[in-house]
C-alpha positions as CSV (number, residue, x, y, z in Angstrom):
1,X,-39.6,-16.3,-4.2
2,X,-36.9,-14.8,-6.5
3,X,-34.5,-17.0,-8.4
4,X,-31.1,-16.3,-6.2
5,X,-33.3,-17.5,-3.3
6,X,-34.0,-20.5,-5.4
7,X,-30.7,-21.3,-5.5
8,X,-29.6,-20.4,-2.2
9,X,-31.0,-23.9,-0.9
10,X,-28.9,-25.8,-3.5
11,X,-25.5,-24.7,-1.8
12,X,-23.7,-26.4,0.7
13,X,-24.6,-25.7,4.9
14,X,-21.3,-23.7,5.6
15,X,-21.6,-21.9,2.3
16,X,-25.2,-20.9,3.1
17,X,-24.2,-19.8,6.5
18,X,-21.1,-17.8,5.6
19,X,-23.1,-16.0,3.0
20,X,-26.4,-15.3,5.3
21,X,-23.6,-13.7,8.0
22,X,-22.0,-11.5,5.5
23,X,-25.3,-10.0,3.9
24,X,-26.5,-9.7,7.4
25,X,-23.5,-7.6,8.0
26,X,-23.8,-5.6,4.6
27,X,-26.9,-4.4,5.7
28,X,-26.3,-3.3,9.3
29,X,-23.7,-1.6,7.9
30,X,-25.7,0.2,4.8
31,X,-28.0,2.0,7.4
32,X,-25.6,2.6,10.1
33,X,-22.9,4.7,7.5
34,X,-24.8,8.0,6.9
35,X,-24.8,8.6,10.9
36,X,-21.3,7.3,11.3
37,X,-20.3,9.8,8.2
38,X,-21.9,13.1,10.0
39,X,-20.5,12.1,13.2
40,X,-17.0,11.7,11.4
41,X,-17.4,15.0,10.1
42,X,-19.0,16.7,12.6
43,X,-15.9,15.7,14.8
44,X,-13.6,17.0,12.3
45,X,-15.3,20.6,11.2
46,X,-14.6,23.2,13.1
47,X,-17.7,24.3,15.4
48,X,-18.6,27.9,14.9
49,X,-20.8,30.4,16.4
50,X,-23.4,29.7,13.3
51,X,-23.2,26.0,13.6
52,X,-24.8,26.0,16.8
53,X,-27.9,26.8,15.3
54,X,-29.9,24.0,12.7
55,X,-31.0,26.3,9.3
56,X,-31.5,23.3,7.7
57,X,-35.1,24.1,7.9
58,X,-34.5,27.9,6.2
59,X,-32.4,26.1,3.5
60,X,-35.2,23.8,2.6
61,X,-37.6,27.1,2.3
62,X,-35.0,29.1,0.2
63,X,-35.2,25.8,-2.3
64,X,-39.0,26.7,-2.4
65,X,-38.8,30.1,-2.6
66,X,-36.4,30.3,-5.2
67,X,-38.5,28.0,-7.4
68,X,-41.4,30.6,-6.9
69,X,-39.3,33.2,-8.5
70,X,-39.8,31.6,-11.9
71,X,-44.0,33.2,-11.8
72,X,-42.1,36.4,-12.3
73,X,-40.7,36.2,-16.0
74,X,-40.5,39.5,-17.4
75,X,-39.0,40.8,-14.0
76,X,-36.1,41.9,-15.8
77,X,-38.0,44.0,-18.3
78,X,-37.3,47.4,-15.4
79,X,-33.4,46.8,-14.9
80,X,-31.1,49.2,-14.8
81,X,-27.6,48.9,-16.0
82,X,-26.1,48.3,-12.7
83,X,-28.6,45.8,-12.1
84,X,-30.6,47.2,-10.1
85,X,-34.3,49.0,-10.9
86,X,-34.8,52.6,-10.6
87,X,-38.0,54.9,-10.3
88,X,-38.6,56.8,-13.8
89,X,-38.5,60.5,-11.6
90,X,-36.3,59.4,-8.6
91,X,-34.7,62.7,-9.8
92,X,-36.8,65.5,-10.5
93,X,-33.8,67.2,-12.5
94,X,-34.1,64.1,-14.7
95,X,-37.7,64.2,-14.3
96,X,-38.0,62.6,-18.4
97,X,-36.4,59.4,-17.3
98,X,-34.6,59.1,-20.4
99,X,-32.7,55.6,-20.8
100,X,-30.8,53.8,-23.4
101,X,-34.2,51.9,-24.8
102,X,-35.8,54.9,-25.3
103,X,-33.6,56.4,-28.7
104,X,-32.6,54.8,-31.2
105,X,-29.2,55.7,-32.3
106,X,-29.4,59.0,-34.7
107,X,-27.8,59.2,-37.8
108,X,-25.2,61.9,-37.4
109,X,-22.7,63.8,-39.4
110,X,-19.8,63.8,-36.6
111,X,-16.8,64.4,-39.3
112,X,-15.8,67.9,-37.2
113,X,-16.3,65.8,-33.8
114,X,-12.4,65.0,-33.0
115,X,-12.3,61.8,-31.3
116,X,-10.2,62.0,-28.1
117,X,-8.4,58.7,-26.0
118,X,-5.8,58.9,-23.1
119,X,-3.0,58.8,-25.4
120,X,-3.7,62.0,-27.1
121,X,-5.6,63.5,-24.8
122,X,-3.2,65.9,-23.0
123,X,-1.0,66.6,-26.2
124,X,-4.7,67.2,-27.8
125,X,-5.7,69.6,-25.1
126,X,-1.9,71.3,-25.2
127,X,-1.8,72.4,-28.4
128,X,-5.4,73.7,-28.9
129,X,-6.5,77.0,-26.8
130,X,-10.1,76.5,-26.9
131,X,-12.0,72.6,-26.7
132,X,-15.0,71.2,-25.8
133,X,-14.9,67.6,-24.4
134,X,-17.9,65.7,-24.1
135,X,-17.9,62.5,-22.0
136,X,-20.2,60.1,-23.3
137,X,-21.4,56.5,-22.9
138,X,-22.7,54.8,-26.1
139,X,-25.6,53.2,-24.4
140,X,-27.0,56.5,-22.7
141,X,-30.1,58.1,-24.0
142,X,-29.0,61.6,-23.4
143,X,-25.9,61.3,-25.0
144,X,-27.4,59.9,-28.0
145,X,-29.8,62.7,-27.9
146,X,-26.9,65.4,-27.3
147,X,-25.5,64.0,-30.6
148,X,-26.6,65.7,-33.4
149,X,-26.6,68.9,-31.8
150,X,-23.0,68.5,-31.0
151,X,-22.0,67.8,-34.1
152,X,-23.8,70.9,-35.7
153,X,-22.1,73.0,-33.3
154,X,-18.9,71.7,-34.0
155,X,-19.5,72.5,-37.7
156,X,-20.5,75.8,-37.2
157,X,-17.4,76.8,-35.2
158,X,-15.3,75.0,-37.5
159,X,-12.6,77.6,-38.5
160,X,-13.2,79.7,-35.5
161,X,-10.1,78.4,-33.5
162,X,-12.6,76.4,-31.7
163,X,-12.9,72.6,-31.2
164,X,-15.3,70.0,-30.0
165,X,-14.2,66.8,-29.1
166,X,-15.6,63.8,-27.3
167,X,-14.5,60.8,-25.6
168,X,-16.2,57.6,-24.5
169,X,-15.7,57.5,-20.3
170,X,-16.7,53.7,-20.9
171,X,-13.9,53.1,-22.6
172,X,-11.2,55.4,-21.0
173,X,-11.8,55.2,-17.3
174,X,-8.9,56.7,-16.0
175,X,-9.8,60.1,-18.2
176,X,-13.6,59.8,-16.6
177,X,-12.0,59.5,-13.1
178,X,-9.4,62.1,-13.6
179,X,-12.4,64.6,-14.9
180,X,-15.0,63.4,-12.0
181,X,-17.2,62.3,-14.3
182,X,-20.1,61.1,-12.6
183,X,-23.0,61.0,-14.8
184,X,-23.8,61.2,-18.5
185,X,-23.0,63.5,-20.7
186,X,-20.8,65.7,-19.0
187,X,-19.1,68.5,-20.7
188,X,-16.0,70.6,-20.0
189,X,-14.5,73.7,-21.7
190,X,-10.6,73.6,-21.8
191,X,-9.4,77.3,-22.3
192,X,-5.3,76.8,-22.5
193,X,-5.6,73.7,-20.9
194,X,-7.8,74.9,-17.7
195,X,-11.6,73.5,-17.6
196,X,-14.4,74.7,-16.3
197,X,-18.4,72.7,-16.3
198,X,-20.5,73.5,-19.2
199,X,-23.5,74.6,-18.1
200,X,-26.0,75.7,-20.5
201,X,-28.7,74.0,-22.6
202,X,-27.8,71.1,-24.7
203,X,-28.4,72.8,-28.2
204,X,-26.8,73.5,-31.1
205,X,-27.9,77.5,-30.9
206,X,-27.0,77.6,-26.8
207,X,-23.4,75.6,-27.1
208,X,-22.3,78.2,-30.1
209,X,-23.8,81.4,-28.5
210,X,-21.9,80.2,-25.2
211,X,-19.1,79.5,-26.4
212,X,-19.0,82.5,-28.7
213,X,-19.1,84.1,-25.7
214,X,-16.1,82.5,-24.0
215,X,-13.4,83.0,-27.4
216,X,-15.0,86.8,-28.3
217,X,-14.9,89.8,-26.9
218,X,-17.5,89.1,-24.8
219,X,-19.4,92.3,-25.8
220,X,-20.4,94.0,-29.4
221,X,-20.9,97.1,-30.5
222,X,-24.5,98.5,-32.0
223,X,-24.2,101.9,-33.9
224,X,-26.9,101.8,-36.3
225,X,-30.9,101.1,-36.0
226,X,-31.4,98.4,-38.4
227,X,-28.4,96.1,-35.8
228,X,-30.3,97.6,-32.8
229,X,-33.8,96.2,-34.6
230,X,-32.4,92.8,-35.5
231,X,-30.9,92.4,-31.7
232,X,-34.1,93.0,-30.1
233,X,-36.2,90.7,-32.8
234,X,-33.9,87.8,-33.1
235,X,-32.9,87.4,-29.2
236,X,-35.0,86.5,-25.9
237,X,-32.9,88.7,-23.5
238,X,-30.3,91.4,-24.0
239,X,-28.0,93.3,-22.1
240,X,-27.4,97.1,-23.5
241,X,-25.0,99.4,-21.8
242,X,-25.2,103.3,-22.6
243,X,-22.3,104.5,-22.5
244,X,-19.8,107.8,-22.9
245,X,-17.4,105.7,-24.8
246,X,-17.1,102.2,-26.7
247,X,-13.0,101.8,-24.9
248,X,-12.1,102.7,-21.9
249,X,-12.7,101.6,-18.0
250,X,-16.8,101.7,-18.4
251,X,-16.3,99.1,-21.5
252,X,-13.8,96.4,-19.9
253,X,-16.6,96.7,-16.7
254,X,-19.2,95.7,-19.1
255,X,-17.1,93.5,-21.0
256,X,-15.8,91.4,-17.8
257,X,-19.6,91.2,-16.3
258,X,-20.8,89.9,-19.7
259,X,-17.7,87.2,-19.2
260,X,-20.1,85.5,-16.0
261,X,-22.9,85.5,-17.6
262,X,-23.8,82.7,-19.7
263,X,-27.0,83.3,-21.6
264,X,-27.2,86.4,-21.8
265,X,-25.3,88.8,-24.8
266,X,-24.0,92.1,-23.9
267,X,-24.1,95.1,-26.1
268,X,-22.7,98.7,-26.1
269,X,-23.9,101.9,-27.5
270,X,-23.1,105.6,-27.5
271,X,-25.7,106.3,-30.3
272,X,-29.1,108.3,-27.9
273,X,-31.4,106.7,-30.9
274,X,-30.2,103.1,-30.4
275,X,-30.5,103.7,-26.5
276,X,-34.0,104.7,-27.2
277,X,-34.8,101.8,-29.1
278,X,-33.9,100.0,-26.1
279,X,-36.3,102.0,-23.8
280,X,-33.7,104.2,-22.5
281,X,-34.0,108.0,-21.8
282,X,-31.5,109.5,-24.5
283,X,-30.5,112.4,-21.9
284,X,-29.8,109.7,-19.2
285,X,-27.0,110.4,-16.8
286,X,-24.1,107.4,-18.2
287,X,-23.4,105.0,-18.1
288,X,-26.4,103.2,-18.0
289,X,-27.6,100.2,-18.4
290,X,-31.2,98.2,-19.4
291,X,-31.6,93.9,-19.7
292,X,-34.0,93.3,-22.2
293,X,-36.6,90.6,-22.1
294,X,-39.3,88.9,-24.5
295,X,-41.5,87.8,-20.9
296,X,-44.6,89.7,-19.1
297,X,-41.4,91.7,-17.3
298,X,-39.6,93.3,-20.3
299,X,-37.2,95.8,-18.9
300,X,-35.4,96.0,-15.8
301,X,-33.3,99.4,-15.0
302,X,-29.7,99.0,-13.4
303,X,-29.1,101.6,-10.8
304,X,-26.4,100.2,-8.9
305,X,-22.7,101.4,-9.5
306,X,-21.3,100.6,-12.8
307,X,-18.4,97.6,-12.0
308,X,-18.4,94.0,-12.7
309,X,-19.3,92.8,-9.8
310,X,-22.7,94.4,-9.6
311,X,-23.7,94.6,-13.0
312,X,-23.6,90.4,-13.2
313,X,-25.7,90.4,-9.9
314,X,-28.4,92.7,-11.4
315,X,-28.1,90.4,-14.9
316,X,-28.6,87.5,-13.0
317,X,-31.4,88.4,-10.4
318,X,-33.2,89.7,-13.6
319,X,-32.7,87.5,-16.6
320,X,-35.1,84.8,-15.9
321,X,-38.7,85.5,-16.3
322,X,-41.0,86.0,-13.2
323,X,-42.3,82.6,-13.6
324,X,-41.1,79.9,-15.8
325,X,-43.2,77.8,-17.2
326,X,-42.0,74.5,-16.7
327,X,-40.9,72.3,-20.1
328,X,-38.2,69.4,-21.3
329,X,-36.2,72.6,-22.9
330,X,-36.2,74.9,-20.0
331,X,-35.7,72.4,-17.6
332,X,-31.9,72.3,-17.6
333,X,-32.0,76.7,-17.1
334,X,-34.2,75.7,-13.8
335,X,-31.6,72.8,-12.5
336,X,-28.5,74.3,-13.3
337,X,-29.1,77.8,-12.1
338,X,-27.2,78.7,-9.0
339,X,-30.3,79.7,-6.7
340,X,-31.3,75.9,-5.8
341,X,-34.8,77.3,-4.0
342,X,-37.6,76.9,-6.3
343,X,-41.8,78.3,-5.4
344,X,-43.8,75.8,-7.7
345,X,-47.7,76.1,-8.9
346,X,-49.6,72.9,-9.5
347,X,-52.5,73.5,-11.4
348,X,-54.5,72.7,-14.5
349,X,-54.5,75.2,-17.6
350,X,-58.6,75.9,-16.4
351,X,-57.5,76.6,-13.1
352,X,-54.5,78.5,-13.6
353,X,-55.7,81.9,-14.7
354,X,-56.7,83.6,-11.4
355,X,-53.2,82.6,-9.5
356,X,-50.8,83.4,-12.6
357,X,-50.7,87.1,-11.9
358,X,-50.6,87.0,-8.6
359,X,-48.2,84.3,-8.8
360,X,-46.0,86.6,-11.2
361,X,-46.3,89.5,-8.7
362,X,-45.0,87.3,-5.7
363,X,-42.4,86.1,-7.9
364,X,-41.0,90.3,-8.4
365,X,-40.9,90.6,-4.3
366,X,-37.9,87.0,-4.5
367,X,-35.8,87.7,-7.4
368,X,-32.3,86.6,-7.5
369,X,-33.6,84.5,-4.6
370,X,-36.2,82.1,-5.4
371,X,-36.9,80.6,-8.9
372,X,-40.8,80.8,-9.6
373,X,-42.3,78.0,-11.2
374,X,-45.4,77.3,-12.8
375,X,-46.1,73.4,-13.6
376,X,-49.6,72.7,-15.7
377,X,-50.8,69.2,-14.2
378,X,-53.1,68.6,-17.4
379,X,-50.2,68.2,-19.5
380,X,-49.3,64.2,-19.7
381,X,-46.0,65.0,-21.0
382,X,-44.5,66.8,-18.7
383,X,-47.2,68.2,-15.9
384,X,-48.6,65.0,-14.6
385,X,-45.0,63.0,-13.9
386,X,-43.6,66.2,-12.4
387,X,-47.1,66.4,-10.1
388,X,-46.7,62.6,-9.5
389,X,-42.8,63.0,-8.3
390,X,-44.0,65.3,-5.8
391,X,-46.9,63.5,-4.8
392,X,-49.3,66.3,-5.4
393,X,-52.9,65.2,-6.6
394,X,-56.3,67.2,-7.5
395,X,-56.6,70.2,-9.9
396,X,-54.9,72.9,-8.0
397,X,-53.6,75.4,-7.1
398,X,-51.1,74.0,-5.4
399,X,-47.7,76.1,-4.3
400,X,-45.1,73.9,-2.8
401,X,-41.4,75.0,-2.0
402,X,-38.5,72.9,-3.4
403,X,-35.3,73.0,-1.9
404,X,-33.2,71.8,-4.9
405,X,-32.4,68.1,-6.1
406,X,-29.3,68.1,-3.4
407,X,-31.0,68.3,-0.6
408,X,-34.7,67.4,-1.9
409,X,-36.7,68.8,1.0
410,X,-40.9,69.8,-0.1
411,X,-42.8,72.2,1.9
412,X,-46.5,72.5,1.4
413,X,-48.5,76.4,1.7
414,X,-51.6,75.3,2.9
415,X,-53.5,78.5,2.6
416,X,-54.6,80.0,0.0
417,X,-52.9,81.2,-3.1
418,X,-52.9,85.1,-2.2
419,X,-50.2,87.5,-2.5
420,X,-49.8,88.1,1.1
421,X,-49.6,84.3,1.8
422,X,-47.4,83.8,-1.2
423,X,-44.9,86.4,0.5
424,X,-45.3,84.5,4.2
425,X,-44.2,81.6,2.9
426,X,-41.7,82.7,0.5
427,X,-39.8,84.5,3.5
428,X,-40.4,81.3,5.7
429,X,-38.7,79.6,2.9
430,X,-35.8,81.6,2.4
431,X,-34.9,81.5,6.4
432,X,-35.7,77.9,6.7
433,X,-38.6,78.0,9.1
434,X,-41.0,75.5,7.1
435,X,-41.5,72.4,7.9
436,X,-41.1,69.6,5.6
437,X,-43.6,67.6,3.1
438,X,-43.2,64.1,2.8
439,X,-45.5,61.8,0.5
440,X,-47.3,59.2,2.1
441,X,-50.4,56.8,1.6
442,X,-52.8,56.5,4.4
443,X,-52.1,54.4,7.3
444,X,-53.1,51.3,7.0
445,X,-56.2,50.2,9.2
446,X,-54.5,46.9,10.2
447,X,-51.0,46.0,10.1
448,X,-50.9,42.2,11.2
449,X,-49.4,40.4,8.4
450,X,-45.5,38.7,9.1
451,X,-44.3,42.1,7.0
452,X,-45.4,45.2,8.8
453,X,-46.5,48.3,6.3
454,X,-44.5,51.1,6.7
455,X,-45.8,54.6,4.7
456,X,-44.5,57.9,5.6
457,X,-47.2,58.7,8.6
458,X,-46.0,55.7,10.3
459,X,-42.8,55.8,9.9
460,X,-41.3,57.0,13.0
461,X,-43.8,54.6,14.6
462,X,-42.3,51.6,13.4
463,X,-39.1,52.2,12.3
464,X,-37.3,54.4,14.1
465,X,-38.8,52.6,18.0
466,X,-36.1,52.1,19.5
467,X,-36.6,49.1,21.2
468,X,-37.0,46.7,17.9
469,X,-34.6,45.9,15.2
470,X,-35.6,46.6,11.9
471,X,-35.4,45.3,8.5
472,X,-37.1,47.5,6.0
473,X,-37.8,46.5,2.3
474,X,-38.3,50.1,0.2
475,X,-39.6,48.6,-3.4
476,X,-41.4,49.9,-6.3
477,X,-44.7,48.0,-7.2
478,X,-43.7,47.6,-10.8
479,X,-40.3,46.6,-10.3
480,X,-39.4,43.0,-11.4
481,X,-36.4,42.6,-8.8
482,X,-38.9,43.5,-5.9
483,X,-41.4,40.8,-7.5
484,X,-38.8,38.4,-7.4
485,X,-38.1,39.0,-3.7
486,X,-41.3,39.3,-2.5
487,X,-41.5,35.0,-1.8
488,X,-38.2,35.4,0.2
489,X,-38.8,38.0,2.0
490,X,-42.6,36.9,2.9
491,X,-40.8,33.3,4.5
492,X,-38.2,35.4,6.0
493,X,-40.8,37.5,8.0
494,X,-42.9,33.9,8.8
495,X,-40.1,32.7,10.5
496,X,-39.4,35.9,12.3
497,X,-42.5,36.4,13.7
498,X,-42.2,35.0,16.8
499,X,-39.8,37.2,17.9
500,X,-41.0,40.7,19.4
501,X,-37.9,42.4,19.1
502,X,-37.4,42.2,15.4
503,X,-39.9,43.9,12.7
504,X,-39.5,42.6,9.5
505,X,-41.0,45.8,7.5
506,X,-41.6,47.1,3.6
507,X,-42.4,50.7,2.1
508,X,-44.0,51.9,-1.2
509,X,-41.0,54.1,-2.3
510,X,-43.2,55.6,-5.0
511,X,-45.5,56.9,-3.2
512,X,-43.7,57.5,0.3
513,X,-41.0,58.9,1.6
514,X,-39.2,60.1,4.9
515,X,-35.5,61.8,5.4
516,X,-34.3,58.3,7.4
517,X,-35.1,56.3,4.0
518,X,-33.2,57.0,1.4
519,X,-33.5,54.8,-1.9
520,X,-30.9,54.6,-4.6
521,X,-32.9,51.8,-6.3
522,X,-35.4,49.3,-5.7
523,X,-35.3,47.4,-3.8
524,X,-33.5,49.2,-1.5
525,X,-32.9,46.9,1.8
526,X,-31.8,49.3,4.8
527,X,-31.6,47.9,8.9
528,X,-32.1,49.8,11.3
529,X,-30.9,48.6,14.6
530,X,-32.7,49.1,18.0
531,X,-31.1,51.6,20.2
532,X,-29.1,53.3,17.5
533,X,-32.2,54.7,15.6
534,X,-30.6,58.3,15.4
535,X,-27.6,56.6,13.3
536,X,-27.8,56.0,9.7
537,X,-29.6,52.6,8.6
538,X,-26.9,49.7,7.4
539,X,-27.6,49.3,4.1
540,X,-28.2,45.0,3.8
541,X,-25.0,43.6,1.3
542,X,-26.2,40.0,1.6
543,X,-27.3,37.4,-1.0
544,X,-31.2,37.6,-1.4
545,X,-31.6,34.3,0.0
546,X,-34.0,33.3,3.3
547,X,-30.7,31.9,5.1
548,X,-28.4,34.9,4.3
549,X,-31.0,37.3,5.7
550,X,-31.2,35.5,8.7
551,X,-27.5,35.1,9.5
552,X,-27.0,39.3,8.8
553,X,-29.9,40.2,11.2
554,X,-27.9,37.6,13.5
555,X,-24.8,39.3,13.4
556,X,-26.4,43.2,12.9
557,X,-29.2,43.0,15.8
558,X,-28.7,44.4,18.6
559,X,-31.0,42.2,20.7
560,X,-30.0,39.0,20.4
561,X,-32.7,36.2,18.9
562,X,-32.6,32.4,18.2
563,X,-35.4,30.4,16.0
564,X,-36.7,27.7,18.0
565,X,-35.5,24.6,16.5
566,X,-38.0,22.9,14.7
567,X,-38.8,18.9,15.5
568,X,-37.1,16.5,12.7
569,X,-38.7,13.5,10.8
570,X,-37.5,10.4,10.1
571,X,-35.2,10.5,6.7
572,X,-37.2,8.6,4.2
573,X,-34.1,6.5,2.8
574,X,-33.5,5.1,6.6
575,X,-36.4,3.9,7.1
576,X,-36.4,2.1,3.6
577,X,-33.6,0.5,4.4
578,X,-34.8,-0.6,7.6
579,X,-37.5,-2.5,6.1
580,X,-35.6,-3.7,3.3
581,X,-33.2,-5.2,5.9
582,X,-35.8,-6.9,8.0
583,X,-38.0,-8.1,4.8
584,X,-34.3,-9.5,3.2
585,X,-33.4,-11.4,6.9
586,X,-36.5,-12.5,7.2
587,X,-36.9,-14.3,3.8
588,X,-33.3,-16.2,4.4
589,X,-34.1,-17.1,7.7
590,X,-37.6,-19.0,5.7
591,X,-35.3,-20.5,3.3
592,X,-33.0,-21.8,6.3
């Protein structure tokens, strides 16, 4: 027996019997408080629509599943700025994936780059006639690529009445809103104070020639051989107009076409040897007019009438080559070009020879309306992600229409790669009569697991019934986010799975897609609710917990659910004190 009860026998009768009633007392009251508390409270909370359902249960398996997150250490290694992970080519326009960890900061010259905030901004812009403005952020890889080049050109048109300028849109958000700025870099030409998209190539050469272009006269003169042989060497593609006089209505025709064009130089002759040199008949009726280019096409006659209007058309159905062969430096002429419909060729440089030509001679029957591409899959630079982004596998040939990063629609020519096919589908194309490509894996052979597999061959099957709610995960496999989730979501769907009208799904977005899932990062969490299938999907704003899942789908579904309640155990602390009351009574009522 323990020493207080040792001494409990050498107090007085009274004493003894006062104290055995109040420890008595003590006790009843110890395990009686924790129910008297949550009935206090319970009277005094206000009683909700939520309270009337025990997630006690759901709390208990978020503490779990949180601490299973912690197998997942490096799942931050794929995040995005905004916190969030994105696919390397969810944008076949940006198809290098370019980040902030992939350059290093370059060392550059920038001494003619003037650096502009809001508070000299407009006073900048008022006083100069001619500026360049870059919007930048420090931390983005094309920026910091865009650099050097920048600063070169603003050396070289130093003195020229010409300035380049940049400002950090991190920094001065009220100049990146007023300017839309919506990505990075994005430039804009100021020409007294009016702007207008920069849309060329992001080199020193290309931002010089164009703006060149946009300060000069917009055309030159060529009166002697040796100028006309240095043109035709030195450039890719030239404009020459033949003409009866170098002023006059002809020239300022010439001179305002050349103004919308913005890779392309315009020249003027009246010299017949010069217009020879150029491939023109000296005895030609003028004006007339030849573009010039270094591709398997190298000359294309104008024969329209000789006014702005027409001559840019003609300049800009013929200036890019029959089929361009797709690189990181000609990408941005392929993106940024106003005809968004693009013909692409998948295949490897073995397989490519035979379909080229007739590729090239399809391309002639489409121009100024199509963009012909040729992508070699055998080239792990470039070739093989493009090929991946649009899901297209094998050696080739492969055509397959594009309808532009906008709208991002695929169509697939299944037949073979002939010239008559080629100009089936081309015309199909162009009056919208194709039916769409969409990447999927193969259906899966069972689908019984609490999270149903969704791919693109099944999606209207499971998705878009009508008579379940649906919560669909769209993840990439090596994103660190989606790894983290995974445990959540997998006890979510558990608990779920008792109830018929509620599909708890997930889809591959790498490797699947369909026009009702759209992804602007992973994971992407979209619900789509029964009966409303042909609305868009709610995209899912709550915490990525087991218990705040639950409550959205409660409030969003529209069948209504309830989780049976599960059967409760006896608390552990209760039932200790239980025992320690009876053991403690039981050992004074000895010593009595």
């Amino acid at each position: 027996m323990s020493k207080p009860l040792q001494n409990f026998g050498s107090l007085p009768m009274s004493t003894r019997l006062i104290l055995l009633v109040s420890f008595v007392s003590l006790l009843l009251l110890c395990s009686l408080s924790p129910s008297f508390s949550k009935d206090q409270d319970d009277k005094t909370k206000p009683v909700t629509e939520e309270d009337d359902e025990d997630l006690s249960f759901l709390e208990a398996d978020d503490d779990q599943s949180a601490a299973s997150q912690l197998q997942y250490p490096d799942s931050d290694q794929f995040d995005d700025e905004d916190g969030s992970d994105a696919e390397d080519f969810d944008n076949f326009g940006d198809f290098d994936g370019s980040d902030a960890d992939q350059y290093k900061q370059p060392e550059v010259d920038e001494q003619d780059v003037v650096v502009l905030k809001e508070g000299n901004f407009s006073d900048f812009i008022e006083k100069n006639k001619f500026v360049m403005v870059e919007f930048y952020a420090p931390w983005c890889g094309h920026c910091q690529a865009l650099a050097p080049e920048y600063a070169a050109a603003a050396t070289e048109l130093k003195g020229e009445n010409v300035v380049l300028a940049k400002v950090d849109a991190t920094e001065e958000n009220e100049l990146a809103q007023e300017y839309d700025v919506q990505g990075f870099p994005t430039v804009h030409f100021f020409i007294d104070g009016v702007h207008k998209p920069y849309p060329g190539q992001r080199t020193k050469d290309a931002i010089v020639t164009w703006i060149k272009k946009k300060t000069g006269p917009g055309i030159y003169n060529v009166t002697t051989l040796d100028d006309a042989e240095r043109i035709l060497t030195s450039e890719s593609k030239v404009v020459l107009g033949y003409l009866n006089s170098l002023v006059g209505p002809e020239s300022e025709e010439l001179a305002a076409a050349s103004r919308l064009e913005d890779d392309v130089n315009f020249y003027q002759t009246v010299n017949p040897d010069v217009a020879k040199l150029f491939h023109i008949d000296p005895k030609v009726k003028r004006p007339a007019l030849v573009l010039v280019k270094k591709e398997a096409e190298k000359l294309s006659y104008f024969d329209g009438q000789f006014v702005k209007s027409e001559i840019s058309e003609f300049t800009f159905s013929n200036k890019l080559p029959l089929v361009t062969i797709f690189t990181r430096e000609n990408a941005p002429s392929i993106f940024e070009s106003p005809i968004k419909k693009q013909l692409l060729l998948f295949a490897t440089s073995n397989n490519s020879k035979n379909v080229i030509s007739v590729f090239q001679e399809a391309a002639k029957l489409f121009k100024g309306k199509l963009i012909f591409v040729y992508v070699e899959m055998d080239n792990e630079d470039v070739g093989k992600p493009v090929s991946d982004y649009f899901g297209i596998t094998g050696d080739g040939p492969k055509v397959l229409a594009y309808t532009g990063n906008d709208d991002a629609k695929k169509f697939v020519l299944e037949k073979e790669v002939t010239l008559d096919n080629l100009k089936a589908f081309g015309g199909d194309f162009i009056e919208d009569k194709l039916k769409p490509f969409y990447k999927s894996d193969p259906i899966p052979e069972t689908n019984d697991g609490d999270v149903k597999i969704v791919v693109g061959n099944n999606f209207d099957e499971i998705v878009l019934d009508e008579s379940k709610d649906v919560l669909l995960e769209i993840y990439a496999p090596w994103c660190g986010h989606c790894q983290s989730l995974e445990p959540t979501y997998n006890k979510l769907a558990k608990h779920l799975r008792g109830i018929e009208s509620l599909v708890v799904a997930k889809m591959d977005g790498t490797t699947n897609e369909h026009p009702r899932a759209k992804a602007d990062g992973f994971p992407t969490l979209l619900f789509f609710p029964a009966g409303n299938k042909s609305f868009d999907p709610i995209t899912v704003d709550a915490d990525r917990t087991v218990v705040a899942f639950y409550k959205f789908l409660k409030k969003h579904a529209s069948i209504p659910f309830k989780l049976e309640k599960r059967a409760s155990t006896p608390k552990l602390e209760s039932s200790e004190v239980k025992e320690a009351s009876d053991s403690s009574f039981d050992d004074v009522k000895d010593e009595l």
